[in-house]
N, CA, C and O atoms as CSV, one atom per row, in Angstrom:
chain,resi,resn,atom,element,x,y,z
A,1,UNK,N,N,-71.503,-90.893,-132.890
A,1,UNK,CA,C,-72.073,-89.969,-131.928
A,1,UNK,C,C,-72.758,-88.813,-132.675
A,1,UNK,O,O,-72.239,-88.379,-133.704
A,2,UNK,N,N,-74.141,-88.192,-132.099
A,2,UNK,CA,C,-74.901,-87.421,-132.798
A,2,UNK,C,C,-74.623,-86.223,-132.042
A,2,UNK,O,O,-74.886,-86.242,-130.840
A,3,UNK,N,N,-74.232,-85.400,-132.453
A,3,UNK,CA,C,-73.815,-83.834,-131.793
A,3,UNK,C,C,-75.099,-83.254,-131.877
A,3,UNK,O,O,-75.515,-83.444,-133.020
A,4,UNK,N,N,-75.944,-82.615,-131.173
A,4,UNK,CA,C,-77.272,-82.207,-131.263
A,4,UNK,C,C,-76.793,-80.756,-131.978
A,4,UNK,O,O,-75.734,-80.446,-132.522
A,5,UNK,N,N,-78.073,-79.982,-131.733
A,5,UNK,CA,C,-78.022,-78.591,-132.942
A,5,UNK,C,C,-78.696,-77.551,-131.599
A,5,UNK,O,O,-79.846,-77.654,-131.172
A,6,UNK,N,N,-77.917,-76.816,-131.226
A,6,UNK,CA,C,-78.250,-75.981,-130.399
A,6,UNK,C,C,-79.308,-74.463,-131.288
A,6,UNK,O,O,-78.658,-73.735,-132.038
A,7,UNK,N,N,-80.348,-74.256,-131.159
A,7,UNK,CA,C,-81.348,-73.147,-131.371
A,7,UNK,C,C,-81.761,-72.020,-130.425
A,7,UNK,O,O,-82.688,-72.303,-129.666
A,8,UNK,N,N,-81.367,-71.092,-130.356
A,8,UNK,CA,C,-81.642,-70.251,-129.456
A,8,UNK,C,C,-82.914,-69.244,-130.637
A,8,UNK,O,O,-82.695,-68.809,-131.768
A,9,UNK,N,N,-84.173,-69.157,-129.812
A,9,UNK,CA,C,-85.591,-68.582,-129.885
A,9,UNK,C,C,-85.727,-67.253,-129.378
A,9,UNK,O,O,-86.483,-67.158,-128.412
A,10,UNK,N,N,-85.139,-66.114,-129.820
A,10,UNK,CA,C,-85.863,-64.640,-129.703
A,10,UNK,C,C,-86.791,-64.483,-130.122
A,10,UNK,O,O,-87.046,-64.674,-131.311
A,11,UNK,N,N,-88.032,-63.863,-128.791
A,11,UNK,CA,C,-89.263,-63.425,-129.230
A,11,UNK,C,C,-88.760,-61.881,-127.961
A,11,UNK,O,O,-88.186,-61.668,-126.893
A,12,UNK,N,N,-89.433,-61.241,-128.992
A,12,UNK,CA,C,-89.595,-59.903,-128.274
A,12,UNK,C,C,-91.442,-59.001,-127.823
A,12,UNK,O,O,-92.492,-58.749,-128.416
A,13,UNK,N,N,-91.029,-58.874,-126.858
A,13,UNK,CA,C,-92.691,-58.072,-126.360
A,13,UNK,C,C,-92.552,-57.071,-126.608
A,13,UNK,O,O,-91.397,-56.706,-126.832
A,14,UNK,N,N,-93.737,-56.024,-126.705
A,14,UNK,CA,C,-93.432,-54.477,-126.746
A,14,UNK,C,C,-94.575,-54.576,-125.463
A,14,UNK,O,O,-95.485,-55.382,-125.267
A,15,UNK,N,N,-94.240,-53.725,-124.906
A,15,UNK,CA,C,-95.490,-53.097,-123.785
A,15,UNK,C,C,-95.206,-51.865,-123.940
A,15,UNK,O,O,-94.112,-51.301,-123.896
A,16,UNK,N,N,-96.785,-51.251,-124.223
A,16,UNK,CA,C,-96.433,-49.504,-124.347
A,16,UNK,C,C,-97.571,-49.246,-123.205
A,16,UNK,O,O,-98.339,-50.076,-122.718
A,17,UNK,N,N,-97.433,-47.606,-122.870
A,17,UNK,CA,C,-98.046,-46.636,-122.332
A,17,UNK,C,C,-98.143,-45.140,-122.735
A,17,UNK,O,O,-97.348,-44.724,-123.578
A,18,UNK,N,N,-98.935,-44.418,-122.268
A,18,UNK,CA,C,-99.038,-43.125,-122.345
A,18,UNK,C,C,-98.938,-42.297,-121.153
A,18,UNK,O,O,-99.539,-42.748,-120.178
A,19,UNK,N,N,-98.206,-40.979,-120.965
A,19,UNK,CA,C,-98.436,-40.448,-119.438
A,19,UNK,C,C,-100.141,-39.538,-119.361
A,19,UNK,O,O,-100.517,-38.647,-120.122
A,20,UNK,N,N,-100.598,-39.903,-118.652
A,20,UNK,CA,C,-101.823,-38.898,-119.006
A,20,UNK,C,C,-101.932,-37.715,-118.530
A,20,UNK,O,O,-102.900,-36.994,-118.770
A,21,UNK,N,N,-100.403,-37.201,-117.397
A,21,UNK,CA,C,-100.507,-36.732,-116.727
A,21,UNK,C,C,-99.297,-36.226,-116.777
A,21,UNK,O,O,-98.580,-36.925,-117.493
A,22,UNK,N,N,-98.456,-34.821,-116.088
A,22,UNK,CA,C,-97.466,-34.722,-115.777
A,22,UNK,C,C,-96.587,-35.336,-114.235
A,22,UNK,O,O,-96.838,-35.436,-113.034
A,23,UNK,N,N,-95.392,-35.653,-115.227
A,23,UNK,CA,C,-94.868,-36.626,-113.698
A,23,UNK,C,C,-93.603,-36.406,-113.622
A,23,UNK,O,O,-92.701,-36.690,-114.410
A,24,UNK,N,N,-93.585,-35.589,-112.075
A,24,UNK,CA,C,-92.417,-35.533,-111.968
A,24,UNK,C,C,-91.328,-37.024,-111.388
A,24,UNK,O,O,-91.744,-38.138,-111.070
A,25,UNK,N,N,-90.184,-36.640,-111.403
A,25,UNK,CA,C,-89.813,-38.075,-111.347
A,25,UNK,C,C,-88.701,-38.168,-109.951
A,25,UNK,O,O,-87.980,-39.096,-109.586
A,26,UNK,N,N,-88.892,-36.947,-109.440
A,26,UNK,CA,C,-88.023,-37.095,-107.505
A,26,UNK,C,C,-88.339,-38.282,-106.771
A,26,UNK,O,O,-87.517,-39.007,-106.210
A,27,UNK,N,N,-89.677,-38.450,-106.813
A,27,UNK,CA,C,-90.477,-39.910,-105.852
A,27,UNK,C,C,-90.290,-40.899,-107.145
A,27,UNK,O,O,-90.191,-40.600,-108.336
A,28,UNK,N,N,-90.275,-42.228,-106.479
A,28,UNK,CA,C,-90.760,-43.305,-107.763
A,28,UNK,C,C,-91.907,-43.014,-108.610
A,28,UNK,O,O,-92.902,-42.526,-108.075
A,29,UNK,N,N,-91.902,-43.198,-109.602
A,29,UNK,CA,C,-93.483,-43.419,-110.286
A,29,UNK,C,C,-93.616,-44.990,-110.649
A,29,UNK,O,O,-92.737,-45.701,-111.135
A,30,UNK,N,N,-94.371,-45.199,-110.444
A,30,UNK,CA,C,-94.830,-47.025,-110.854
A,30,UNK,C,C,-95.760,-46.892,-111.753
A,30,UNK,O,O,-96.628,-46.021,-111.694
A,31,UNK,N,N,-95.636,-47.944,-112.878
A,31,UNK,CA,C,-96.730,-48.418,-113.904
A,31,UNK,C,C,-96.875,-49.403,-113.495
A,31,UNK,O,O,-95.864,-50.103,-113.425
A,32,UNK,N,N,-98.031,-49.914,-113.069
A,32,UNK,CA,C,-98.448,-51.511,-112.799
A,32,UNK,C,C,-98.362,-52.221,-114.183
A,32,UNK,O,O,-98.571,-51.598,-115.224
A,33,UNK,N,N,-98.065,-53.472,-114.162
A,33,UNK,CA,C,-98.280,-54.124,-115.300
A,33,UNK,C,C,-99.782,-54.204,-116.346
A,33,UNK,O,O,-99.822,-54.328,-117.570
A,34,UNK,N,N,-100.596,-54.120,-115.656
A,34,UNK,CA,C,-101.913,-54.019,-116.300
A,34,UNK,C,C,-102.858,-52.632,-116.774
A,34,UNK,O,O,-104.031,-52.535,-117.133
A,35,UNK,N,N,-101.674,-51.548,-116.577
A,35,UNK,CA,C,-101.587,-50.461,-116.992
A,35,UNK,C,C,-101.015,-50.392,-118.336
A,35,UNK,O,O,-101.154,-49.262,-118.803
A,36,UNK,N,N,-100.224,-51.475,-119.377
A,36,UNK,CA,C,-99.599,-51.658,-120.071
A,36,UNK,C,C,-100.779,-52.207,-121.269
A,36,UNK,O,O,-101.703,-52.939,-120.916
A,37,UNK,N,N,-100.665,-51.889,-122.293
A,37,UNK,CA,C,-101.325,-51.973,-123.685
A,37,UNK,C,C,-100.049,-52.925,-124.716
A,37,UNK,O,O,-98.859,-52.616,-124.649
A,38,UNK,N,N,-100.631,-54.267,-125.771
A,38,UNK,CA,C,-99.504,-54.830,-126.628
A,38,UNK,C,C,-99.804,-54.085,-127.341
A,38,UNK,O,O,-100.304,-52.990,-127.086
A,39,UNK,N,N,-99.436,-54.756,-128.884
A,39,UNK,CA,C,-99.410,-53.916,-130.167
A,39,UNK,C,C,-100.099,-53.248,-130.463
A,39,UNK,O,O,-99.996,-52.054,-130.742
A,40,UNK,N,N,-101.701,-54.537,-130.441
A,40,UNK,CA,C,-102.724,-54.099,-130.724
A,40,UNK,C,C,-103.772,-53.071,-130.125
A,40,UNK,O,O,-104.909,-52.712,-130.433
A,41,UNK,N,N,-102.706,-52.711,-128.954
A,41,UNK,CA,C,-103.794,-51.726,-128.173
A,41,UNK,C,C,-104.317,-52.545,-127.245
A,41,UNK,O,O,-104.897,-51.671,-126.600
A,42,UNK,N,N,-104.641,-53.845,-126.498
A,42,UNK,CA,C,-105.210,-54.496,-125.631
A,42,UNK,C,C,-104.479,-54.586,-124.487
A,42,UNK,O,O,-103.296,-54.924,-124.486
A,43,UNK,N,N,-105.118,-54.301,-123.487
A,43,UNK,CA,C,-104.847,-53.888,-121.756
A,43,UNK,C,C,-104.869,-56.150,-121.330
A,43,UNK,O,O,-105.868,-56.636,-120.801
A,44,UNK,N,N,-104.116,-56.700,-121.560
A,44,UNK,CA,C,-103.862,-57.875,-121.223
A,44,UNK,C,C,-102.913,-58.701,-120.473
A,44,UNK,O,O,-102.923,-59.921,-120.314
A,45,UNK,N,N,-101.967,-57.688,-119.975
A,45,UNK,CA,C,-101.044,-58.148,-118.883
A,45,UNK,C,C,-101.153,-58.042,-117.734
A,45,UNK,O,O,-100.835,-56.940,-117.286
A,46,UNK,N,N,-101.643,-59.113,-116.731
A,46,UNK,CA,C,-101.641,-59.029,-115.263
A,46,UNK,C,C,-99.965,-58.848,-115.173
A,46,UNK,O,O,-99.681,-57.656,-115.062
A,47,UNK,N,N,-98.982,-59.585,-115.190
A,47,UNK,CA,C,-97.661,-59.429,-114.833
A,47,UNK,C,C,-96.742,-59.380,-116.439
A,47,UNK,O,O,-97.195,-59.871,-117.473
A,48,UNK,N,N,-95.764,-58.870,-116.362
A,48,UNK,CA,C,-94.021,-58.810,-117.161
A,48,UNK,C,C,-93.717,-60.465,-116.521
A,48,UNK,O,O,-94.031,-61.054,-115.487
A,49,UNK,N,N,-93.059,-60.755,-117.564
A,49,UNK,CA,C,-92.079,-62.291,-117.445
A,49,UNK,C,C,-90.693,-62.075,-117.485
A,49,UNK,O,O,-89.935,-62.747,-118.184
A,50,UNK,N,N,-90.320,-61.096,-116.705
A,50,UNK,CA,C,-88.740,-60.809,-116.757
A,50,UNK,C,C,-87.995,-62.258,-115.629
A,50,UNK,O,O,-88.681,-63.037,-114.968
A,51,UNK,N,N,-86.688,-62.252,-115.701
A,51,UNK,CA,C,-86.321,-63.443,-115.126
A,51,UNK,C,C,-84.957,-63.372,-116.037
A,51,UNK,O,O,-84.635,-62.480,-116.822
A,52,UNK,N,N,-84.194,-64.669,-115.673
A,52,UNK,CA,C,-83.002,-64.588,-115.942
A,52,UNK,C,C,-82.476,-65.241,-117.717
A,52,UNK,O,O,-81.393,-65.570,-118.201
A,53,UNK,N,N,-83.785,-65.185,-118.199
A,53,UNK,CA,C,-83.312,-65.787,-119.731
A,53,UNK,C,C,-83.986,-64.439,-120.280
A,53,UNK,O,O,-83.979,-64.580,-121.503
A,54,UNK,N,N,-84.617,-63.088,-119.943
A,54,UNK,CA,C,-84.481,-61.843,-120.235
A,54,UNK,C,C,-84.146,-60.582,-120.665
A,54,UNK,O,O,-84.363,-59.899,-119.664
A,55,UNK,N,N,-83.850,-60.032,-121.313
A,55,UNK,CA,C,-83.490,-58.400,-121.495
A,55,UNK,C,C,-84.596,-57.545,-121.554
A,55,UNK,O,O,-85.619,-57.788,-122.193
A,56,UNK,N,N,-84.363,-56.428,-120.809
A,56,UNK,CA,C,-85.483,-55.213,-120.695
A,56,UNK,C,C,-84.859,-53.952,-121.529
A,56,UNK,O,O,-83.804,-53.502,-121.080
A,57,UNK,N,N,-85.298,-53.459,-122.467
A,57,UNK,CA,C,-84.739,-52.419,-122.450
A,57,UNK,C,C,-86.298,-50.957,-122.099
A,57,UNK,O,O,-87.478,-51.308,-122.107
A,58,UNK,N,N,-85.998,-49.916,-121.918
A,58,UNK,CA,C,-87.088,-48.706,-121.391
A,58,UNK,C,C,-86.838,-47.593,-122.424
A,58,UNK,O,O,-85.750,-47.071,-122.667
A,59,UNK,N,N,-88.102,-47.301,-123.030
A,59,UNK,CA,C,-87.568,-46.076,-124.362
A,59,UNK,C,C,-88.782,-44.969,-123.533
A,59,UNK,O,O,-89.941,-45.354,-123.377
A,60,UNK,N,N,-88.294,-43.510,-123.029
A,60,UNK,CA,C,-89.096,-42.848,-122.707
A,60,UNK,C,C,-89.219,-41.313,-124.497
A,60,UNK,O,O,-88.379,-40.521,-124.924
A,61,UNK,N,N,-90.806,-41.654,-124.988
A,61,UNK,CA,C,-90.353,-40.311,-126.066
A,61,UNK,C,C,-89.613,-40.602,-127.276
A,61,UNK,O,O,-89.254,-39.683,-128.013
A,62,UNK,N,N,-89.237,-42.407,-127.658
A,62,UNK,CA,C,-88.317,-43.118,-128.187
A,62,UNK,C,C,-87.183,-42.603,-128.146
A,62,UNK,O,O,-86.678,-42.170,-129.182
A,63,UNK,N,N,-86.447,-42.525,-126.784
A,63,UNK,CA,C,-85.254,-42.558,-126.846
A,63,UNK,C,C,-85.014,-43.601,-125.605
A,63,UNK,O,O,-85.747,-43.715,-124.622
A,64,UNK,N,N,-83.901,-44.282,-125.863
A,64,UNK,CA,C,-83.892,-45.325,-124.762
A,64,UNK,C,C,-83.273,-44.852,-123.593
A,64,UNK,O,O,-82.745,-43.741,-123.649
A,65,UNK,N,N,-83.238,-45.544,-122.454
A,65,UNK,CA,C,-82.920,-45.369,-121.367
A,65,UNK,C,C,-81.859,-45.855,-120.434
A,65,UNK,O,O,-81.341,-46.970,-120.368
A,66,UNK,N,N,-81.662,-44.841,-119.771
A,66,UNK,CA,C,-79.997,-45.320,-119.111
A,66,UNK,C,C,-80.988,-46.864,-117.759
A,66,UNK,O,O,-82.107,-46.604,-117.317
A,67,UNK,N,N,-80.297,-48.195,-117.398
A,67,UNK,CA,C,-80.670,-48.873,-116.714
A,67,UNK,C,C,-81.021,-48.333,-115.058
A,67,UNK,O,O,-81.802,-48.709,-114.184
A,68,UNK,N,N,-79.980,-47.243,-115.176
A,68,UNK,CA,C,-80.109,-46.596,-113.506
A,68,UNK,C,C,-81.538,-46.245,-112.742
A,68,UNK,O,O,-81.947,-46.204,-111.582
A,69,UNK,N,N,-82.169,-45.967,-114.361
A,69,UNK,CA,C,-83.747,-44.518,-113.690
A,69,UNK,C,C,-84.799,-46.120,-113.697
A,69,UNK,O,O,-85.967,-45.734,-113.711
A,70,UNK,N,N,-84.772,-47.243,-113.693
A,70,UNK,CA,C,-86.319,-47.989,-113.583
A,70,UNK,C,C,-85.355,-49.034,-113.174
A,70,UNK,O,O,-84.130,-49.144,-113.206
A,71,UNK,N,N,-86.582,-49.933,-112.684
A,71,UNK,CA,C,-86.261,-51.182,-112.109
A,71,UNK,C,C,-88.377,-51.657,-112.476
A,71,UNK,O,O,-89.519,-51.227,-112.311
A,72,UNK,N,N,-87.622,-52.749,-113.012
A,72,UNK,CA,C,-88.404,-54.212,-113.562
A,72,UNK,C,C,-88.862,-55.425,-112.577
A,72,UNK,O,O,-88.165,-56.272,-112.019
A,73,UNK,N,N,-90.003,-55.261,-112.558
A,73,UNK,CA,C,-90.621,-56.540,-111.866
A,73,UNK,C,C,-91.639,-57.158,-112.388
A,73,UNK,O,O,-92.234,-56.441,-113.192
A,74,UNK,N,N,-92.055,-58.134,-112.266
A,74,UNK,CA,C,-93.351,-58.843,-112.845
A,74,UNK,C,C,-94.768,-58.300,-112.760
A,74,UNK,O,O,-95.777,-58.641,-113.378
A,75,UNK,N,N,-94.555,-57.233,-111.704
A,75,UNK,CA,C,-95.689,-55.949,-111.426
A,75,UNK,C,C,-95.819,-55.109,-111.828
A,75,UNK,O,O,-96.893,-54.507,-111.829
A,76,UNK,N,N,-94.591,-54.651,-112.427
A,76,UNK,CA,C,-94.678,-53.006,-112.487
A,76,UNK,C,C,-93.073,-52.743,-113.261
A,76,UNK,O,O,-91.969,-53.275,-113.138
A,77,UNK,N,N,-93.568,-51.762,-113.999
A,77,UNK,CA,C,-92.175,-50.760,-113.745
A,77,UNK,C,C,-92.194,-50.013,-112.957
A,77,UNK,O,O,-93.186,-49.952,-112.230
A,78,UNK,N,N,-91.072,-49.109,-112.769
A,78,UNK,CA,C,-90.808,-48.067,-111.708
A,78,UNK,C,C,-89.595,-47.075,-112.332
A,78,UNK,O,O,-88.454,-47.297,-112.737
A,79,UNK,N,N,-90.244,-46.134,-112.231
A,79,UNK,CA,C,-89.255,-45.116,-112.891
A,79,UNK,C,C,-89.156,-43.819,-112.001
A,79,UNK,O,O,-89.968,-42.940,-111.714
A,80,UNK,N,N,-87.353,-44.138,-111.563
A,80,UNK,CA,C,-86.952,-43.116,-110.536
A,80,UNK,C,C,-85.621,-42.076,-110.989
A,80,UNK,O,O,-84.459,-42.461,-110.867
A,81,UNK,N,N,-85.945,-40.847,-111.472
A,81,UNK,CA,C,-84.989,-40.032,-111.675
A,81,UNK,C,C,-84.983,-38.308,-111.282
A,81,UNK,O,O,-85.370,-37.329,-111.920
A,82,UNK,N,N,-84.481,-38.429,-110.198
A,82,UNK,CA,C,-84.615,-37.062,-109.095
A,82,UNK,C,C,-84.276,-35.779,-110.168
A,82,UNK,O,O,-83.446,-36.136,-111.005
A,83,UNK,N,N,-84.594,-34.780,-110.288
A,83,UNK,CA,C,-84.371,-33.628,-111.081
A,83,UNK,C,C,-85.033,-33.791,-112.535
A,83,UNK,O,O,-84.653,-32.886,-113.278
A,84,UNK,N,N,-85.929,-34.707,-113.156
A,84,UNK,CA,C,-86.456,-35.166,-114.321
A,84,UNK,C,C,-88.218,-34.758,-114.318
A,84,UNK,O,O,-88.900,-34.806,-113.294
A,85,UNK,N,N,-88.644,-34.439,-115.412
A,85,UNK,CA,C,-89.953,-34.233,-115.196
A,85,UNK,C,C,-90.765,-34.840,-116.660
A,85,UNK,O,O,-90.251,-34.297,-117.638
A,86,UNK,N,N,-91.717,-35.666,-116.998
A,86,UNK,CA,C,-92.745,-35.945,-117.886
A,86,UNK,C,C,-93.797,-35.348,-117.991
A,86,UNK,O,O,-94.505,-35.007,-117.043
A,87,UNK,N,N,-94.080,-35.099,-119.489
A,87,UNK,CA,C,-95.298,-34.209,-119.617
A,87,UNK,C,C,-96.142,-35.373,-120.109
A,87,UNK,O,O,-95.747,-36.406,-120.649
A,88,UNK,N,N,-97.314,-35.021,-119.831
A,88,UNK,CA,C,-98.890,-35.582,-120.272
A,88,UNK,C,C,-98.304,-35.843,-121.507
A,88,UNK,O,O,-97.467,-35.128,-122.058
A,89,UNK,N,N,-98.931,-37.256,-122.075
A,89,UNK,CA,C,-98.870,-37.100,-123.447
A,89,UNK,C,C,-97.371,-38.251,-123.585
A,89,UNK,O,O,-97.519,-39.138,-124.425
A,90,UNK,N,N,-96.485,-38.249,-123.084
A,90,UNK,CA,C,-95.440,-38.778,-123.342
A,90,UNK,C,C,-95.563,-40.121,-123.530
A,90,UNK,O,O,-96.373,-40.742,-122.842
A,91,UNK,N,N,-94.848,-40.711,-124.403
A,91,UNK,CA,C,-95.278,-42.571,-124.733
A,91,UNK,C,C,-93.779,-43.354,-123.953
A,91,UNK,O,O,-92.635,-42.993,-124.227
A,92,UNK,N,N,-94.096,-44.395,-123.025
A,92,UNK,CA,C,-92.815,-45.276,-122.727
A,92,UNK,C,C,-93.421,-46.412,-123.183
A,92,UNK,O,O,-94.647,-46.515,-123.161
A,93,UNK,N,N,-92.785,-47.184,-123.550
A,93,UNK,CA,C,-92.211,-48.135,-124.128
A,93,UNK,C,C,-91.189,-49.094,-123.708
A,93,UNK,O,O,-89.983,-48.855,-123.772
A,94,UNK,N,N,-91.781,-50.364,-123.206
A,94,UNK,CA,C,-90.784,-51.511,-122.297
A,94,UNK,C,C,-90.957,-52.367,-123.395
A,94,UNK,O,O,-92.043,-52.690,-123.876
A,95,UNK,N,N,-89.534,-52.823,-123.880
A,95,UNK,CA,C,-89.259,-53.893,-124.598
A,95,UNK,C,C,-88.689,-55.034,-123.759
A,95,UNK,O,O,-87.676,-54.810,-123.098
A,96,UNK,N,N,-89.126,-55.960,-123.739
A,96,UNK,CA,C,-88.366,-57.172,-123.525
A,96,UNK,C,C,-88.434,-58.228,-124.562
A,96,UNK,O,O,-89.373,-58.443,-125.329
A,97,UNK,N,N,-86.972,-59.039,-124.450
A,97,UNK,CA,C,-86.129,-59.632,-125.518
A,97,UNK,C,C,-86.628,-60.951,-123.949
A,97,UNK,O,O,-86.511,-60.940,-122.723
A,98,UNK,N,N,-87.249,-62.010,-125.122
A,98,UNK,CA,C,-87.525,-63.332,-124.042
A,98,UNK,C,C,-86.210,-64.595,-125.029
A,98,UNK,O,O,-86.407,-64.804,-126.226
A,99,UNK,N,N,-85.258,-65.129,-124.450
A,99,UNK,CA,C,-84.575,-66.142,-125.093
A,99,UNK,C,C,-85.102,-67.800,-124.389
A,99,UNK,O,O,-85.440,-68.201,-123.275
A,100,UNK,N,N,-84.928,-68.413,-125.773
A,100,UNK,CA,C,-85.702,-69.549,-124.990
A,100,UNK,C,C,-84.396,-70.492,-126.148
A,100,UNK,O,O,-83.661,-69.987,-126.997
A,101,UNK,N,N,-84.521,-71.942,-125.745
A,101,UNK,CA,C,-83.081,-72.607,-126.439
A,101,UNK,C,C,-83.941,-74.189,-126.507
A,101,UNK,O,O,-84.487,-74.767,-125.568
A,102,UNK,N,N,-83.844,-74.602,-127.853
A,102,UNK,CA,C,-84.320,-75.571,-128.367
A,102,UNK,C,C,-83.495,-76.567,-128.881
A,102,UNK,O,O,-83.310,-76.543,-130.098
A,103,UNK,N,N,-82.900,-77.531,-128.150
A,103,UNK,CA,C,-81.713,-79.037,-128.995
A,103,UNK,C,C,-82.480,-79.773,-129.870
A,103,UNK,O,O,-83.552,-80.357,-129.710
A,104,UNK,N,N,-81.627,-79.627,-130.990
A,104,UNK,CA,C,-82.434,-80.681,-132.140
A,104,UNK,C,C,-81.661,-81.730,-132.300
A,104,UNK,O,O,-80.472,-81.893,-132.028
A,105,UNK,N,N,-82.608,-82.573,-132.865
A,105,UNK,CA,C,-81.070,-83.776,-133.013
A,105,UNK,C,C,-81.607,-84.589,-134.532
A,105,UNK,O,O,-80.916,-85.474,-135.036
């Protein structure tokens, strides 16, 4: 009997932004996905591929973020934290960790 070879495949995305603006954060604020820039600086994401083989993590200013203040969709982020305020200028940063699993034999 051939026991196969289980491979698990981390690839990680960066999606960055800039605030251009000050934002307070009482109401939601939404970043559409195509508001989002990769490494290279290119505006190329209609949607995020979040889903259940996923991790998101949110760095506002590079510091990361508690899960409570955003919620993740294939559209958009959304970043909601009542008493919080962003200045113009500020960089976020959505990482997602994509796992994918490959049997060799």
């Amino acid at each position: 009997m051939i026991i196969p070879e289980i491979e698990v495949l981390p690839t990680m995305i960066r999606y960055f932004y800039v605030l251009m603006s000050e934002v307070n954060l009482d109401a939601p604020f939404v970043i559409s996905a195509d508001q989002f820039t990769d490494d290279d600086g290119n505006h190329t994401f209609q949607s995020i591929a979040v889903g259940p083989n996923t991790s998101s993590t949110v760095y506002i200013n590079g510091m990361i973020q508690e899960g409570r203040i955003y919620t993740l969709t294939p559209v958009a982020l959304t970043l909601h934290s009542p008493g919080d305020m962003l200045l113009a200028g500020t960089p976020i940063l959505l990482e997602i960790l994509y796992l994918t699993v490959q049997v060799v034999t």
